[in-house]
C-alpha positions in Angstrom: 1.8 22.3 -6.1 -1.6 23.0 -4.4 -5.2 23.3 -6.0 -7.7 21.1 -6.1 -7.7 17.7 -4.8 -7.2 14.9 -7.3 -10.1 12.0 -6.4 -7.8 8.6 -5.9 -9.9 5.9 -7.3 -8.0 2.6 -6.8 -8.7 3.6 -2.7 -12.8 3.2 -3.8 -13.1 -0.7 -3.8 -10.6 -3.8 -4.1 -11.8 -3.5 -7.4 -10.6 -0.1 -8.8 -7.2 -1.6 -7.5 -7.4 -3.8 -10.3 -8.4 -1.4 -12.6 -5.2 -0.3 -15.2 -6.7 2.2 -17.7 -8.8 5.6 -16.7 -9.5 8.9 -18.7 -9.5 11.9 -16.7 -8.8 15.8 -17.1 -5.9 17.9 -16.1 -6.1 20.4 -13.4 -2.9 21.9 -13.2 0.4 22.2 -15.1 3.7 23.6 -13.2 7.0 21.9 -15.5 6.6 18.1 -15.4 4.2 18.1 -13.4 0.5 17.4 -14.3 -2.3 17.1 -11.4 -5.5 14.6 -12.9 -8.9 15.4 -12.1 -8.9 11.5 -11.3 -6.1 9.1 -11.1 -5.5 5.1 -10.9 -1.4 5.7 -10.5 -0.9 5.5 -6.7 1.7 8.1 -5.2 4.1 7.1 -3.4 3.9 7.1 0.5 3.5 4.6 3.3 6.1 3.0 2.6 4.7 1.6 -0.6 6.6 3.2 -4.3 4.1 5.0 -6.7 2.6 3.4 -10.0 4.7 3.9 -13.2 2.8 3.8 -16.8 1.7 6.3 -19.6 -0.4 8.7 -20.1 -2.1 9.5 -23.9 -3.8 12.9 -25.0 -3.9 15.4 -27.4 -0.2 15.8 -27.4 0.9 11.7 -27.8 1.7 9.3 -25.7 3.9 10.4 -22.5 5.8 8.2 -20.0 4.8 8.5 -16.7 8.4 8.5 -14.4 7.0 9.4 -10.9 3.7 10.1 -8.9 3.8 11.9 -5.5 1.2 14.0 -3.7 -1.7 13.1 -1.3 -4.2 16.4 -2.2 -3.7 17.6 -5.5 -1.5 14.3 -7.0 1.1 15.1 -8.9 1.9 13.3 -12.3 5.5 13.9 -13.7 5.9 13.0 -17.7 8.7 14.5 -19.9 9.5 17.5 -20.2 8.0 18.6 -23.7 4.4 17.1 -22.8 2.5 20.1 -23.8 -0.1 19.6 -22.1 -2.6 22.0 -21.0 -5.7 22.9 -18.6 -8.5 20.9 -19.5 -6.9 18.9 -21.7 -8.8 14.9 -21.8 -6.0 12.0 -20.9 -6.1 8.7 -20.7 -3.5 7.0 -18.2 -2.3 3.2 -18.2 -0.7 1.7 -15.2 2.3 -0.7 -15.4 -0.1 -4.0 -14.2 3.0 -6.1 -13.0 4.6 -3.6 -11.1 1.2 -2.6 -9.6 0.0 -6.3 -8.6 3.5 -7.2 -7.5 2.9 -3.9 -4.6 -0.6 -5.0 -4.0 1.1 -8.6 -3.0 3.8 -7.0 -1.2 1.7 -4.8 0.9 -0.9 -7.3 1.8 2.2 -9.6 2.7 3.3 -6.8 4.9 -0.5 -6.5 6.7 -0.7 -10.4 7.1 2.9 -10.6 8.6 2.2 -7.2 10.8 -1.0 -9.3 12.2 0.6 -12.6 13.2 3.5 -11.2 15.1 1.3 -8.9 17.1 -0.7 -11.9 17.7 2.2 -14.6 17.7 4.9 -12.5 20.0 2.6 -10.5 22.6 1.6 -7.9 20.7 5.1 -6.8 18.4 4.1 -3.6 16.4 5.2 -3.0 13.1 7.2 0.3 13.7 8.3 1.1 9.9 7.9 -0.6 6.8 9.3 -0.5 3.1 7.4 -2.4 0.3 9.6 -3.7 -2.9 8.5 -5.4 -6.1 10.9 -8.4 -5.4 11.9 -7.3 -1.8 10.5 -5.9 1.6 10.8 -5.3 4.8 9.0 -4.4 8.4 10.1 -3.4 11.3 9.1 -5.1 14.5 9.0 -3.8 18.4 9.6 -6.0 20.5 11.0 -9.1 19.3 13.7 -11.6 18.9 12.7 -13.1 15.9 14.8 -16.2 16.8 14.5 -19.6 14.5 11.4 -21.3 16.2 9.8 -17.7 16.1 10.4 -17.3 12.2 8.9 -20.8 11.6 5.9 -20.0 13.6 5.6 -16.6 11.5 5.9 -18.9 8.4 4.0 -21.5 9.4 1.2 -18.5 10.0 1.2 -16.6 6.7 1.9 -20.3 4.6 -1.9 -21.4 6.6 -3.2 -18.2 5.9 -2.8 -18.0 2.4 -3.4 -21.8 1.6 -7.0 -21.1 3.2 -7.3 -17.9 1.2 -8.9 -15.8 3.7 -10.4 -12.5 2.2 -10.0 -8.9 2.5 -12.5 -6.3 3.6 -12.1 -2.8 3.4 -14.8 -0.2 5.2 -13.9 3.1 6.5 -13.9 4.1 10.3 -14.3 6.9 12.6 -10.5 6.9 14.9 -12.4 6.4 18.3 -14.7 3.0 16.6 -11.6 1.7 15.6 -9.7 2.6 19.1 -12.7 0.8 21.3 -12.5 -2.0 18.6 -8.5 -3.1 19.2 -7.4 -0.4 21.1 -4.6 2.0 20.4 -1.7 0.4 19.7 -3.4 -2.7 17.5 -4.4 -0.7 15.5 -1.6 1.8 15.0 -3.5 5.7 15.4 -0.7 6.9 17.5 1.6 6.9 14.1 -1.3 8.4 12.4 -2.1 12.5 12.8 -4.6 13.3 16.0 -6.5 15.3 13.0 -7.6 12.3 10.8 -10.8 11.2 12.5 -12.1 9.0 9.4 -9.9 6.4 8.3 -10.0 3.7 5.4 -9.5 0.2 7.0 -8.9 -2.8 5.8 -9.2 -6.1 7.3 -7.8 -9.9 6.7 -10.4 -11.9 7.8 -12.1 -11.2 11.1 -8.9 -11.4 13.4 -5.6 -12.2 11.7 -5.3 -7.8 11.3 -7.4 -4.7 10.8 -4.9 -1.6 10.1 -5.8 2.0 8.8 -4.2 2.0 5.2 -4.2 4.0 2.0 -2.1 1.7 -0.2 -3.0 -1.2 -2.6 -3.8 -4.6 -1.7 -5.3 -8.2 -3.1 -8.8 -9.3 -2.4 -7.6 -12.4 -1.5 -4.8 -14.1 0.3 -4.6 -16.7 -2.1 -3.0 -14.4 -4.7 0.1 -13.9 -2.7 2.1 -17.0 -2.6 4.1 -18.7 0.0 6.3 -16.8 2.1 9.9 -17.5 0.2 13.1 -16.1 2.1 13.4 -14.4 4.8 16.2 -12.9 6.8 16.4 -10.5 9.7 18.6 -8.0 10.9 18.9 -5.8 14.1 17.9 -2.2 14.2 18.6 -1.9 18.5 16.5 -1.6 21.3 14.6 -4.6 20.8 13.6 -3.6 17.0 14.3 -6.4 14.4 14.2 -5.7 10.6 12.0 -8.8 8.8 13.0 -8.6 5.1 11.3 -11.1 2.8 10.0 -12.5 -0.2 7.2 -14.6 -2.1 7.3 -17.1 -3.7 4.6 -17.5 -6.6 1.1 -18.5 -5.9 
């Protein structure tokens, strides 16, 4: 579905990420789906899954089951919504499943940081954020047992001193003179995107180009619980892990 682009307002501050209700006005109608003026409910992409929740209007309440769509974000509710053109919502996010990405994905940041740091600059080659469970991808590594204590020992120190998050946004050639090209990621990343969201942990533990959801603070994540990890071949290792609660 095209037309006009829907404004994402959890990517505005660390604050709007925290955000769970929103009232906004519908665009466009094609079936189930229903594009928002404005929208808290994050669509799924980058490896992270979309927000679920509900949306209220004229017609009742309806059950939000997916969100997808980086322009004009699509919103699919049941069936017999009834909704129309202009038509004034108001749109709740599930908070647990939101907060439980946001600690995911910030995990995933603080473990992509250390390793390039740690093991002579590993990249994070593909990731997959989970509610209970997720996973990176790491190139090159071995990811041996004195390597997974050092990444543990990392993130555990990290998030006992509750180091902060910043986010600013970036013009691609800034951000390549900053920590060069592969640091920072650009060459998964369109040559067309020139200005980029960032966010950063601290002053050095990362600084990645990112659209998803994340916690101001470190603190909020919890200890790294179990880990395990699994080959994927030339020299790629698959980190999957948990947290524990903070």
């Amino acid at each position: 579905m095209g037309g006009p682009a829907t404004h994402r307002m959890y990517l505005d501050t660390f604050d709007d990420a925290y955000r769970t209700d929103f009232t906004a006005e519908v665009l466009a109608v094609d079936g189930q789906h229903v594009v928002l003026d404005r929208t808290l409910f994050y669509p799924t992409g980058g490896g992270q899954p979309c927000d679920l929740g509900t949306m209220d209007g004229p017609t009742g309440r309806l059950e939000v089951r997916d969100v997808a769509g980086r322009g004009a974000v699509q919103h699919t509710v049941d069936a017999d919504h009834a909704l129309s053109v202009g038509d004034e919502v108001q749109g709740t996010i599930d908070w647990e499943r939101r907060h439980a990405h946001m600690r995911m994905h910030t995990a995933q940041h603080l473990l992509s940081g250390l390793a390039y740091s740690l093991f002579e600059g590993a990249r994070t080659v593909g990731n997959q954020i989970g509610a209970e469970r997720s996973r990176l991808d790491l190139r090159p590594v071995t990811l041996n047992e004195g390597e997974l204590d050092l990444l543990r020992e990392g993130f555990d120190a990290a998030v006992a001193a509750d180091i902060p998050l910043r986010m600013e946004v970036m013009q691609r050639q800034a951000l390549i003179d900053e920590v060069g090209l592969e640091r920072s990621n650009l060459d998964m990343i369109p040559a067309s995107v020139d200005e980029m969201r960032i966010i950063r942990i601290g002053d050095e533990v990362d600084v990645c180009p990112c659209a998803g959801t994340h916690v101001r603070s470190l603190g909020e994540l919890g200890r790294l619980g179990e880990v395990s990890v699994k080959s994927k071949g030339a020299g790629t290792k698959r980190l999957s892990y948990g947290l524990l609660r903070p």
